[in-house]
C-alpha positions in Angstrom: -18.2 18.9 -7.8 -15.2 20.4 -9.6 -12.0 20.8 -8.0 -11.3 24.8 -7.9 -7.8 24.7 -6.7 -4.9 22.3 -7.4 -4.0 22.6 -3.8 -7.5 20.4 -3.4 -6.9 18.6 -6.2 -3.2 17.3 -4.1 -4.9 17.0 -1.2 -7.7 14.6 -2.4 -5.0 12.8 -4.6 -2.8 12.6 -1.9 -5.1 11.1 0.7 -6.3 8.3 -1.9 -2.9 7.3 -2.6 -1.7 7.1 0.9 -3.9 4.1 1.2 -1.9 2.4 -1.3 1.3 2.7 0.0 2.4 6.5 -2.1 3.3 9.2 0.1 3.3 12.4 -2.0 6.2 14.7 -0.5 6.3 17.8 -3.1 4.5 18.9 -5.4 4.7 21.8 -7.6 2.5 22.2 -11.1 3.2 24.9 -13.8 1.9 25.7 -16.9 3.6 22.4 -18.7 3.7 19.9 -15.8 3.1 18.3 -12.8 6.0 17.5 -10.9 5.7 15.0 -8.2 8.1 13.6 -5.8 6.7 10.5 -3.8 7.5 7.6 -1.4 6.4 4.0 -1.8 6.0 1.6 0.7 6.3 -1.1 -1.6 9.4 -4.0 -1.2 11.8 -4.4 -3.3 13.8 -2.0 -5.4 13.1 0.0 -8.3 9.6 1.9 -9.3 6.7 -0.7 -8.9 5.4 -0.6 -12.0 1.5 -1.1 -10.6 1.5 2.1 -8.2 2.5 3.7 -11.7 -1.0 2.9 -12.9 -2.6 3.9 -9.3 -1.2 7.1 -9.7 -2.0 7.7 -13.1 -6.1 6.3 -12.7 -6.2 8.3 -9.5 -5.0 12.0 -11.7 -7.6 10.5 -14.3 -10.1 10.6 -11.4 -9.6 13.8 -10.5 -9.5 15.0 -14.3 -13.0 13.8 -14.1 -13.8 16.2 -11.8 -12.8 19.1 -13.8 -9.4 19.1 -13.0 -7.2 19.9 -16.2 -5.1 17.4 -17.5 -1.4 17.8 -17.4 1.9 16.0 -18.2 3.1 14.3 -15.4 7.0 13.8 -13.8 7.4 11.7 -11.2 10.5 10.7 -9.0 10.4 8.0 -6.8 11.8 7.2 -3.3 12.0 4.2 -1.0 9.9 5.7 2.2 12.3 3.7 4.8 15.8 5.1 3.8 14.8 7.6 1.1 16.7 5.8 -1.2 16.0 7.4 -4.8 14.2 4.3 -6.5 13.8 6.1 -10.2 10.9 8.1 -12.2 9.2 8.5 -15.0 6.6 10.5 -16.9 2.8 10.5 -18.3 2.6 13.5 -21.2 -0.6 14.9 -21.3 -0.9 14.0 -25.2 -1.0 10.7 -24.4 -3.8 11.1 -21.9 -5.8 13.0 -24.7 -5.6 10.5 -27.0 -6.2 7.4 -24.8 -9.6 9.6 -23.9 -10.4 9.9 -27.5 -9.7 6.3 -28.0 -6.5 7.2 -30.4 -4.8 4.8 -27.7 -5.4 2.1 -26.1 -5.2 1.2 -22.4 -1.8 -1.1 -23.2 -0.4 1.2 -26.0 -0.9 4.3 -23.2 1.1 1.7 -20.4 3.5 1.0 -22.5 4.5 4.5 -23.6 4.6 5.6 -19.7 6.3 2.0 -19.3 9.3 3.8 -21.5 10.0 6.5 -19.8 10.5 4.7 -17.0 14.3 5.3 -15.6 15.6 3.2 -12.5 19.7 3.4 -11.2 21.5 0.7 -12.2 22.7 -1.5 -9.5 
């Protein structure tokens, strides 16, 4: 059944991700993007690099569904303090071409891998 709204869309994405430890606290989409602000559970400091690829394959799922593909922005918190633990970003051409097979799974990690940004301690 296709998603009709993206408020549905955040709320099915949301409730997945909660199971693995990502807490989405905003998020607004426009024409360009999807900007999402989220807490991790996860120890440690920085952006776990493996709830990157849970978010990512749980949009994907939802894209499957009928819900349009977009770039995504992310910024990243620590769920205990709030501590601001970095972001990155997903552009929606690389999710094209990793569906067309114009990249693979590790070329399409290693791009998002990039933009990755963390403070410096």
């Amino acid at each position: 059944m296709p998603l009709e709204t993206d408020d549905a869309m955040l709320e099915q994405v949301s409730s997945r991700l909660m199971s693995q430890g990502v807490y989405i606290e905003d998020a607004d989409r426009d024409d360009e993007r999807l900007t999402l602000e989220y807490e991790t559970l996860a120890p440690g400091d920085g952006v776990p690099h493996q709830q990157i690829g849970t978010v990512i394959n749980t949009f994907r799922d939802v894209i499957e569904q009928g819900w349009e593909p977009t770039t995504i922005e992310a910024t990243v918190a620590d769920v205990d303090d709030g501590h601001h633990r970095g972001s990155w970003r997903m552009d929606e051409e690389w999710l094209l071409a990793l569906e067309n097979g114009e990249l693979s799974e590790v070329e399409f990690s290693g791009r998002v891998l990039d933009t990755l940004e963390e403070p410096s301690h």
